[in-house]
N, C-alpha and C positions, 0 to 999 in steps of 0.2 A: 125611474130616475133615483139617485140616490139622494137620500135626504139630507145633503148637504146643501148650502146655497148656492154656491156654483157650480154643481152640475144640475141642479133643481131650477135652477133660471135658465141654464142652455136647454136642458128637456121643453120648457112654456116656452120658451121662445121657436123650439123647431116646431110645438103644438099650433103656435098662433097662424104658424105659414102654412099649416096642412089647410087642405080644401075639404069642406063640408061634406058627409057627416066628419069628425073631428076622431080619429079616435082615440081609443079608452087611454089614459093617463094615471098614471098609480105613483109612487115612490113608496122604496123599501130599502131600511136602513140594512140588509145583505150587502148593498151596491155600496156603502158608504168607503170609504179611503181606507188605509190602514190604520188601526188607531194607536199612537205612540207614548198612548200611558203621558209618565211626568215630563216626557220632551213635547209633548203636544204643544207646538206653537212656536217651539222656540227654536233657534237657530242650531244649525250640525256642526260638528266639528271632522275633518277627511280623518280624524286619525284621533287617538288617547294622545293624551301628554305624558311623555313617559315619568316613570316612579310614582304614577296617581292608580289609586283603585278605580274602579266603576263607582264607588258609592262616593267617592270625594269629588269624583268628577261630577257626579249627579248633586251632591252638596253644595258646590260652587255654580249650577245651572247650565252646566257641558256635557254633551251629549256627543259622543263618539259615534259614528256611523258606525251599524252593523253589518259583518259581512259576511255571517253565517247568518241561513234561511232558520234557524231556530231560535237565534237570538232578539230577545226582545228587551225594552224600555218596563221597567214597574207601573202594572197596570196595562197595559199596552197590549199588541199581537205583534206576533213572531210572519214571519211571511208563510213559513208554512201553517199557522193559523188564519191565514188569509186566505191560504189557498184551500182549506177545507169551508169556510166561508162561500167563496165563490163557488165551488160544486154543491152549498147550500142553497147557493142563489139561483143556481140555474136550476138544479132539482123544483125549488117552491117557486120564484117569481117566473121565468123566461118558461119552461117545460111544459107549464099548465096551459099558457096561450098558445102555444105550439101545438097541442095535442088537441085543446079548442076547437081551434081551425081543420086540424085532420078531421075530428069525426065530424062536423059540418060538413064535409066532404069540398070544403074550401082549398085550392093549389095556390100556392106563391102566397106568401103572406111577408111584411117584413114588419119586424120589431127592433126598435129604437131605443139603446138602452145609451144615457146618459151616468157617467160614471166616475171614475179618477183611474189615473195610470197605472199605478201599482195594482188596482185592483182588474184592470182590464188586462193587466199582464200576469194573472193569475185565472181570470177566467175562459180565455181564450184555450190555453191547454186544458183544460175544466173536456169544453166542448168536444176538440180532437180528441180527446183519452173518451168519447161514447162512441167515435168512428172504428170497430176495430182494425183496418186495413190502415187508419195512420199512425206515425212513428212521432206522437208528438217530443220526444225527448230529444229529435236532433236541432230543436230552435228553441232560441229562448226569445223572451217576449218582454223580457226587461228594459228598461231605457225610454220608454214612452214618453213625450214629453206634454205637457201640460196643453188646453189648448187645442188637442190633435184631435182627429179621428181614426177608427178602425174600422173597416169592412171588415163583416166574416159570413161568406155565404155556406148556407148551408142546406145539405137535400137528407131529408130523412126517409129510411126506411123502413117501414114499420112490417112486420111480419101480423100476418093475418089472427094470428094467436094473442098477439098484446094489444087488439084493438076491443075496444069494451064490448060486451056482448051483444049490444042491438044492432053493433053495426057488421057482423058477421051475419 
């Protein structure tokens, strides 16, 4: 889960309903939201006010929506530093359970990731771009709304070469 508080109480909350044994539970600030620097918290504006710079805007506590994937808040991340984030996350948090489970020689395993929109709308392409036969570039996965869920099942295939050597 991420270590924010509301997706860190949606994770203990789907924990509490699992049936014994409980499993492992973690949070890792990878999973957290996007972080918006000096607009953190405060409300958006759909548009600039015209004949204002970004720095008067920011002087005054207005915060113009961004709409290029590089633009970022001072202090803050850019969405495409979100999305290098999330192919962090899934590399270090999600891969290592995954791989877990293969060399246990365990099938079907499902893991629970509790998170925020923006950042699930960055990891999910994360995942497609390790399938090579998908084209994750013809969806986007923007727009997510608060509140929701995603399915994303997935079947890995692991070549007999990348699995650790005792279990060849």
């Amino acid at each position: 889960a991420s270590t924010l508080k509301r997706a860190r109480t949606t994770a203990e909350l789907v924990l509490e309903a699992q049936p014994e044994p409980k499993p492992k539970f973690l949070t890792s600030s990878l999973l957290r939201e996007q972080t918006r620097g000096i607009a953190e918290g405060h409300p958006w504006l759909t548009e600039a006010k015209p004949g204002m710079s970004l720095e008067e805007h920011y002087t005054q506590g207005l915060f113009p929506i961004h709409h290029e994937r590089w633009q970022k808040f001072p202090g803050g991340e850019s969405i495409d530093d979100l999305a290098k984030r999330a192919e962090q996350a899934v590399r270090e948090v999600i891969l290592p359970h995954v791989m877990k489970r293969l060399e246990s020689g365990a099938r079907g395993s499902n893991i629970a990731v509790a998170s925020h929109g923006l950042f699930i709308a960055e990891m999910v392409p994360v995942l497609l771009k390790m399938d090579p036969t998908s084209d994750e570039r013809r969806t986007t996965f923007r727009g997510m709304h608060n509140t929701g869920w995603t399915r994303v099942m997935v079947d890995l295939v692991v070549r007999e070469s990348e699995l650790p050597s005792r279990r060849r």
